[in-house]
KOLSELO-326550 format. One record per residue: x, y, z of N, C-alpha, C in turn; residue in one letter. Coordinates in steps of 0.02 Angstrom, whole numbers, plus 50000, padded with zeros to 5 digits. Each point is the difference from the previous one (the first is absolute). Layout:
BEGIN
XYZXYZXYZa...
This chain:
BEGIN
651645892849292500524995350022499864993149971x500474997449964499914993649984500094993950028x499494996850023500004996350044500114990949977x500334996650042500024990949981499434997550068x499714997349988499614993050037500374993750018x500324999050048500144992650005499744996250062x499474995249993499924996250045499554995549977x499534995850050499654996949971499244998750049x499554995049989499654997750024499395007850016x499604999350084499265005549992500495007350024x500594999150026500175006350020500415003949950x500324995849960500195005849918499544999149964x499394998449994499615002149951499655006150047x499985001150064499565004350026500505006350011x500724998250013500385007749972499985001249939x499724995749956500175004349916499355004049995x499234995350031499675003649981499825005550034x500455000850059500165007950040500095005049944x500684999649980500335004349963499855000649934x499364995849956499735002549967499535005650000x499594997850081499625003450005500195006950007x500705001650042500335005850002500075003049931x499934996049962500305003049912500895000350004x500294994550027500704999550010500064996749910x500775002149987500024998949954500364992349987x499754994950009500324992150018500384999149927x500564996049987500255000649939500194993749994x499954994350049500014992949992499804995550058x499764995349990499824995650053500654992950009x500165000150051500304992950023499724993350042x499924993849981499804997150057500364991549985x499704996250041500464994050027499704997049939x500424995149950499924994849956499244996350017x499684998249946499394996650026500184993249996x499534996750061500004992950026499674996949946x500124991549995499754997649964499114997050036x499335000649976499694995750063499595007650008x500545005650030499565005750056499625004849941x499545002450019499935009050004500385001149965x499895006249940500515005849998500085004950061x500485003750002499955003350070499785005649975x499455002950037499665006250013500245005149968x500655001150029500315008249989500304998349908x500214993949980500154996949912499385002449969x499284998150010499275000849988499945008049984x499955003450067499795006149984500275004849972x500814999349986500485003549942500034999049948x499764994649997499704996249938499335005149964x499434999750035499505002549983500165007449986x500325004550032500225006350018500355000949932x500304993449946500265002249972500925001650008x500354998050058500595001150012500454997549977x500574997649987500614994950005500014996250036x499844996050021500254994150062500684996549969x500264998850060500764996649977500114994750074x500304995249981499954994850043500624995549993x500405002650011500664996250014500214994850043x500354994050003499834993950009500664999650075x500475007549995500565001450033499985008149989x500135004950050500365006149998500815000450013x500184992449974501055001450021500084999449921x499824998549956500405001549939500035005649974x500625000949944500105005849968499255003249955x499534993649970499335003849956499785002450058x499704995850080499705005050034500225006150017x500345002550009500405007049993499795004049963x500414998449941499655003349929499205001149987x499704997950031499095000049994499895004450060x500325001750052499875003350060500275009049967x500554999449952500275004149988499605003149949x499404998049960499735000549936499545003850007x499865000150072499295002150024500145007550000x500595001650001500425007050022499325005250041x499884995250062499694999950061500215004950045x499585005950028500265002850051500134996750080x499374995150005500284995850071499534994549990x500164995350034499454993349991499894997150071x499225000150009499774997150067499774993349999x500494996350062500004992249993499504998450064x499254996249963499694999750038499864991550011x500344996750048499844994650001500334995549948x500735000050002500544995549964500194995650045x500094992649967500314997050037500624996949972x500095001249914500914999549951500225003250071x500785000049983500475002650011500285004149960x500065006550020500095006249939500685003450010x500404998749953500805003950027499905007050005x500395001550009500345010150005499835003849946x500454996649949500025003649942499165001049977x499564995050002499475000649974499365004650030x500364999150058499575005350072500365005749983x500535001149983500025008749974500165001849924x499614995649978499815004549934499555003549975x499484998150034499495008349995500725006150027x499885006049966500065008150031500294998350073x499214999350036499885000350072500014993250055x500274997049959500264992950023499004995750020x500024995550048499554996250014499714998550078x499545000849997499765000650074499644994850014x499644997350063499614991950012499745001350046x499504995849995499384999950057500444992050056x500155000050048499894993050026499695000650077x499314994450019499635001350051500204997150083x500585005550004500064997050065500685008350031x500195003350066500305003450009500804998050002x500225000849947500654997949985500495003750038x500464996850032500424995249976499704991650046x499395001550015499454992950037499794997349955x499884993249990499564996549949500205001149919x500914998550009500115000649912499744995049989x499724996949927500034992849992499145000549949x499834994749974499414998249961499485000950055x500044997750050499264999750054500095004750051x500035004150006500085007850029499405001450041x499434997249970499495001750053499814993550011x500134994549997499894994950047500334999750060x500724999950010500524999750066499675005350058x499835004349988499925005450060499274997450018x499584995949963499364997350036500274995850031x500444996249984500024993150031500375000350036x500415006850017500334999550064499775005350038x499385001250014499705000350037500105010849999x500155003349952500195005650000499325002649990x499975008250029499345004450022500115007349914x500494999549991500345003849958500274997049954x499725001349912500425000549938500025006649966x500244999349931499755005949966500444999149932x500145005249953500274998249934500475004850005x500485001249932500435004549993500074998449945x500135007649953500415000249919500375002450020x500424996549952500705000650030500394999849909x500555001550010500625000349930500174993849995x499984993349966500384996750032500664997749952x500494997550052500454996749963499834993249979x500744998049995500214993550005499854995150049x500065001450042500054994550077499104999450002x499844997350038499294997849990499775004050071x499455004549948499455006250045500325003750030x500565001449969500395004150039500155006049937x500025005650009500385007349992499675007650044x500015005249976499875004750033499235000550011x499735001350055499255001149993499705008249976x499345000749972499805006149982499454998850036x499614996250026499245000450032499864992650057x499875001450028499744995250062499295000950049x499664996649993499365000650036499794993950049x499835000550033499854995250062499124998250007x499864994250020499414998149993499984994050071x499465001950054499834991850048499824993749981x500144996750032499944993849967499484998150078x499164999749986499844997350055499884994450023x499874996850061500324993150034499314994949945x499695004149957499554993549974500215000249924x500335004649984500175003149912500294992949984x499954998249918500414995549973500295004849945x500334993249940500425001949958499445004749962x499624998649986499305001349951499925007850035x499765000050061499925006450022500505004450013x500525000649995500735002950015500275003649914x499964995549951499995001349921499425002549986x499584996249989499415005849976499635004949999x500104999650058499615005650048500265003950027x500715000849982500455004350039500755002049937x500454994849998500495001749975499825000049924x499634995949963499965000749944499655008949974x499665001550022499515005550003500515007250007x500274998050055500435004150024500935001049953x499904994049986500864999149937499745002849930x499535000649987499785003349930500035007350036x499625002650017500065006450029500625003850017x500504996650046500855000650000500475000549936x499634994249968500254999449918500155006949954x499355003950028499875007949977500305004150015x500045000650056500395003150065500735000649952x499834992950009500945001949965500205002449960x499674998849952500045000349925499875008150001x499535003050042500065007150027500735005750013x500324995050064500625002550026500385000349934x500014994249965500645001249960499945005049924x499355002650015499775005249939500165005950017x499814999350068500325006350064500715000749996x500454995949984500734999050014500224997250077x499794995950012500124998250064500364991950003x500434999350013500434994249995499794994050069x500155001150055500165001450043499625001350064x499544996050035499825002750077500434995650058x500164995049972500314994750064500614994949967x500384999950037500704997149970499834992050035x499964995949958499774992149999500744999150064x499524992650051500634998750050500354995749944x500334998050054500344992449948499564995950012x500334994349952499344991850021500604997850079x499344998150026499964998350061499824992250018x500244996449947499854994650005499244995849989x499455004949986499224998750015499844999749939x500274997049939499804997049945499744994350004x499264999149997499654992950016499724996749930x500064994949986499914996449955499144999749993x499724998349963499424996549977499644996550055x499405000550027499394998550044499774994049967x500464995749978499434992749998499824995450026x499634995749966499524996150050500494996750043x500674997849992500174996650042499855005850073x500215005250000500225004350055499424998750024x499345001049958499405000350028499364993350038x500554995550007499694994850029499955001450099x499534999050002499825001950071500074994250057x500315003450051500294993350062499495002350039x499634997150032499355001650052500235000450079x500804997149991500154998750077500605009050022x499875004149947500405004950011499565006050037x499905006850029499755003749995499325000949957x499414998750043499445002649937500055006049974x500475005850031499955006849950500504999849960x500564992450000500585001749925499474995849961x499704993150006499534999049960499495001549958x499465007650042499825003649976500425006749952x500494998950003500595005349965500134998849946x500034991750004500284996649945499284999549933x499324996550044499494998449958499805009049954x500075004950052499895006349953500475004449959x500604998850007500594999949952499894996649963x499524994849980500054995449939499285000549960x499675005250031499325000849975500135004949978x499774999749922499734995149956500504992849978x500665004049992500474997949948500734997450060x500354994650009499704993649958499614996850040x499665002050051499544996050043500334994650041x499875002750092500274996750035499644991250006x500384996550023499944990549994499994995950065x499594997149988500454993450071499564992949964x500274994550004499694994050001499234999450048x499554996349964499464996750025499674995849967x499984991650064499534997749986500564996949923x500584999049992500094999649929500155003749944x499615007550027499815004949922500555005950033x500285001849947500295005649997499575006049979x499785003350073499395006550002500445004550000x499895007549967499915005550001499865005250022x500265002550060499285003150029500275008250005x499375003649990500065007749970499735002750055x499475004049989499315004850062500214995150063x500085003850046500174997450052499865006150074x499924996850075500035004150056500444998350060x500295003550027500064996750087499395000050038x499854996050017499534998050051500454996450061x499615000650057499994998150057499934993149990x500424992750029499854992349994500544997850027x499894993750017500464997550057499844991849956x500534995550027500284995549958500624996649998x499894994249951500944999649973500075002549935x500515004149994500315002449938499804997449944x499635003349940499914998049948499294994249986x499715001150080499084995850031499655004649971x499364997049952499455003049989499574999750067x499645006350015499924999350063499125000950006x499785003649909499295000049994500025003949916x499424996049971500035000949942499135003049992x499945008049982499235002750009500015002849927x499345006349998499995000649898500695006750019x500285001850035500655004750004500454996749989x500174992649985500544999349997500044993050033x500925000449992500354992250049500555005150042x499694998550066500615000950056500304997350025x500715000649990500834996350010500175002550067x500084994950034500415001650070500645000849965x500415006150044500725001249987500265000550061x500605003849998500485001650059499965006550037x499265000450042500125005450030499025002749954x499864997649992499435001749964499714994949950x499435003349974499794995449921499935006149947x499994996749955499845001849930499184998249967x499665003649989499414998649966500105001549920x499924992949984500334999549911499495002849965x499765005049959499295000949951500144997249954x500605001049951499874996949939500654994949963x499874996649973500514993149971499965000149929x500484995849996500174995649931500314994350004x499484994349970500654995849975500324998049964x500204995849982500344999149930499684998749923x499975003949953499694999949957499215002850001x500005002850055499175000350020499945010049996x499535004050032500205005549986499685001550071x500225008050011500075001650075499174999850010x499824995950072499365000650044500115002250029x499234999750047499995000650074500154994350044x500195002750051500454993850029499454995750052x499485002649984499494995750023499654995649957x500005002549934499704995549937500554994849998x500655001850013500754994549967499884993850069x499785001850079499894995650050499544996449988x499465002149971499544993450003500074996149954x500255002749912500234996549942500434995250036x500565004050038500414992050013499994995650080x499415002349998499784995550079500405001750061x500245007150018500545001550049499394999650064x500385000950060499464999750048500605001650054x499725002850057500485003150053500274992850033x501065001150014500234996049993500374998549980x499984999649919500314999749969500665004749985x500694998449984500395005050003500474999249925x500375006950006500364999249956500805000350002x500264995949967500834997649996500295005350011x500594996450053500485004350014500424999649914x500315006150010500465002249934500514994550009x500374996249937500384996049999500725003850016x500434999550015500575002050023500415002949937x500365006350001500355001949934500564995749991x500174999449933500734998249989500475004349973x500425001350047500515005249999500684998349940x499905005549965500514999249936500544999750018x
């Protein structure tokens, strides 16, 4: 079966080098235009070395991208981790049209940050699905769905790596299985349901100390690693990653004791024991090395969030 590659970054280079290892027969690689500044991306690198085609189109809506999808005269192509926008026509021009990994149980968590939202709102349950897709965003028929806990201490880091990434290469197979099998078909996609969530950035991820310490803690481990939850201190715009609920009493957003575990934040209903920081330009510590560097001492607190301005 002749297979296309399209995706990018550690999880399409780790489905290609699946399906090498299978002895799949790959017949081109796709991935996102390179940045000026970054990295080549991983999965560009190792098709490279392998010897493949890489092709890197700057858009999949013009008439050449078409024609290059069509060239491949591809039996199906697995999209692992796209974030173009890919029309119809180009999704069924392999044979067997095009199948996708995206990490979250669809029709929940369409959108770029799929496994951030369900940490940060406080959910016990995610999981992934390949699915057919269309047009409309993360949306068409599903072929595979798997479910994974999300436990009350897991972050972004532990939820992807340790779980869905591991587990979306493996599905990747699965699939790529069924449809060798002839199998189209296990679950008819709902409609979108409105739960297309945008991008997890830092703005979202700035932390109010006077809310719930467990949406706080929701929020700081939804953002660990990437983009790392925030609040003002002291001046500095900190970072803060490794984190606990602890037991502490206080005013909202009061350091209440600073030991070699950490800085503990009185919150709403609890504290937070901070382990590790960043600040600006600096690179992630311990949040006991970053307290004495900047002279914190119990007491001291950190800024309430400035008020949004509504578009």
């Amino acid at each position: 079966m002749r297979i296309v590659v399209h995706g990018q970054d550690a999880f399409g280079k780790a489905v290609l080098e699946t399906l090498l290892a299978r002895g799949e027969t790959v017949v081109a690689v796709c991935c996102a235009p390179d940045k000026a500044g970054k990295q080549e991306d991983p999965l560009k690198v190792l098709a490279r070395e392998k010897g493949l085609p890489v092709h890197q189109p700057k858009s999949w809506k013009t008439p050449e991208a078409l024609e290059l999808m069509k060239s491949f005269n591809a039996d199906v192509c697995l999209m692992a981790y796209v974030l173009l926008f890919v029309p119809q026509p180009v999704l069924d021009a392999p044979r067997l049209g095009t199948f996708q990994y995206h990490p979250s149980l669809l029709p929940a968590h369409r959108g770029p940050s799929s496994i951030n939202w369900p940490i940060a709102m406080g959910k016990t349950r995610t999981g992934l699905t390949i699915f057919w897709p269309d047009e409309g965003l993360d949306e068409g028929p599903i072929l595979i769905q798997k479910s994974v806990a999300i436990g009350p201490d897991d972050t972004l880091g532990d939820i992807y790596f340790k779980q869905l990434f591991p587990m979306g290469v493996d599905a990747m197979m699965e699939g790529l299985d069924l449809v060798k099998a002839g199998v189209k078909l296990r679950h008819k996609q709902l409609l979108a349901d409105g739960s297309y969530e945008s991008w997890f950035k830092k703005d979202v991820a700035e932390l109010d100390w006077s809310k719930p310490v467990a949406d706080v803690y929701n929020t700081i481990r939804a953002a660990n690693p990437a983009p790392g939850a925030w609040a003002m201190l002291k001046g500095v715009k900190l970072d803060i990653y490794d984190s606990a609920r602890v037991a502490a009493s206080g005013a909202a957003g009061s350091i209440t004791a600073i030991s070699a575990d950490g800085i503990t934040v009185a919150g709403n209903g609890g504290g937070i024991l901070v382990k590790r920081v960043k600040a600006p330009e600096g690179k992630k510590v311990a949040a006991a090395e970053y307290a004495a560097s900047a002279g914190l001492k119990v007491g001291d607190a950190f800024d309430a969030p400035m008020p949004k301005v509504q578009s």
